[in-house]
C-alpha positions in Angstrom: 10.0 -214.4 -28.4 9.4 -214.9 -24.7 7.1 -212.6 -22.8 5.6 -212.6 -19.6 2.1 -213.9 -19.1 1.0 -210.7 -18.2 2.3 -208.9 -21.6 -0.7 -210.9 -23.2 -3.9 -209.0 -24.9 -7.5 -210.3 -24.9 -7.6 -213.4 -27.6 -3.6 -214.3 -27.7 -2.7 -217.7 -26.4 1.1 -218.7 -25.7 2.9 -221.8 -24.6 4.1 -221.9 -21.0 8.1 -222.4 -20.9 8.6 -221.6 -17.5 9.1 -219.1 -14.6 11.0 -215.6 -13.8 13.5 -216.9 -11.2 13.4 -215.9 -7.5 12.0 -218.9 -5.9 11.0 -216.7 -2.3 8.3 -218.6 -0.3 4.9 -217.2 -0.7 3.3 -215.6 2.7 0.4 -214.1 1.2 -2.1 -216.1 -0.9 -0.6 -219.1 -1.6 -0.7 -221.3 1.8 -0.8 -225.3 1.1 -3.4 -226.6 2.6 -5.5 -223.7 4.1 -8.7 -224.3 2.4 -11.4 -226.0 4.0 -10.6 -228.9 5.5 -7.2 -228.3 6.1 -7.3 -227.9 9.4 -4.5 -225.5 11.2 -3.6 -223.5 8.3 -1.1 -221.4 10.0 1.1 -224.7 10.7 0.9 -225.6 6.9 4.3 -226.2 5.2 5.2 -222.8 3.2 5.4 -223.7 -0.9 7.3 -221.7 -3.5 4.8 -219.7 -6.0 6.3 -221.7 -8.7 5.2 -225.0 -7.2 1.7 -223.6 -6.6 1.3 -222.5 -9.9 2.1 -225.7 -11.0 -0.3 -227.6 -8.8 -3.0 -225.4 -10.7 -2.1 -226.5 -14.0 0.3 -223.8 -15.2 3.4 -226.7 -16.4 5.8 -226.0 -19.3 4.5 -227.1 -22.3 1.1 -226.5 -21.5 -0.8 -223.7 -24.3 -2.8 -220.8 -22.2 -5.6 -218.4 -23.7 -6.2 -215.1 -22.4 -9.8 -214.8 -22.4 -10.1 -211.5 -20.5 -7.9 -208.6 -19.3 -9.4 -206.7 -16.6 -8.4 -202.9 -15.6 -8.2 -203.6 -12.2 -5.5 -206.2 -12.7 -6.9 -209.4 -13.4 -6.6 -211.8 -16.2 -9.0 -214.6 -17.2 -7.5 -217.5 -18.6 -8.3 -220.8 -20.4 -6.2 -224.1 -19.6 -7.2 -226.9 -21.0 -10.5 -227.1 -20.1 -10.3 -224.8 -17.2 -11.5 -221.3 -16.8 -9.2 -219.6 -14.3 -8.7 -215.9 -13.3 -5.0 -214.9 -12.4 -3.6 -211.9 -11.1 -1.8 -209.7 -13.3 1.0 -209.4 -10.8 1.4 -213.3 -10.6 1.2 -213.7 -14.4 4.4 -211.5 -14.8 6.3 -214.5 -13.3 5.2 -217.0 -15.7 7.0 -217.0 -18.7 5.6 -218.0 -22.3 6.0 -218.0 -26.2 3.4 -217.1 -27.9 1.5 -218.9 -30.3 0.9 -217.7 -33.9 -2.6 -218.4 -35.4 
């Protein structure tokens, strides 16, 4: 069955299939480019969350543990070899399968 990222508890991992639709351009958060060394990060091209979350790893296919759920909304996740902490409301849009042990 396919869940949101999100739905997860402490110790589950899942496979990543894909992403809730609604491809809006992210304002807040997700600017390409507007870490250091970017220079003028308000003339940065806007990028779907999707293709951000992508960038960081999260591709179809891939397997995700959640490591840690936080109260105040956070999740810490394993990927690959990658520690990473997500928010929960960004984790609702990836979708998964989870993986029986």
């Amino acid at each position: 069955m396919m869940v949101p990222l999100g739905f997860l508890l402490q110790g589950e991992s899942a496979e990543i299939v894909g992403f809730r639709s609604g491809r809006e351009k992210e304002h807040r958060g997700f600017r390409h480019g507007s870490g250091a060394g970017h220079g003028r990060a308000h003339r940065c091209a806007e990028i779907t969350k999707e293709q951000r979350l992508v960038e960081m790893g999260f591709c179809p296919g891939e397997v995700i543990e959640v490591l840690q759920s936080k109260a105040g909304g956070l999740l810490l996740l394993k990927l690959r070899d990658s520690r990473l902490a997500l928010d929960k409301q960004i984790a609702m849009d990836i979708i998964v399968r989870r993986v029986t042990a």
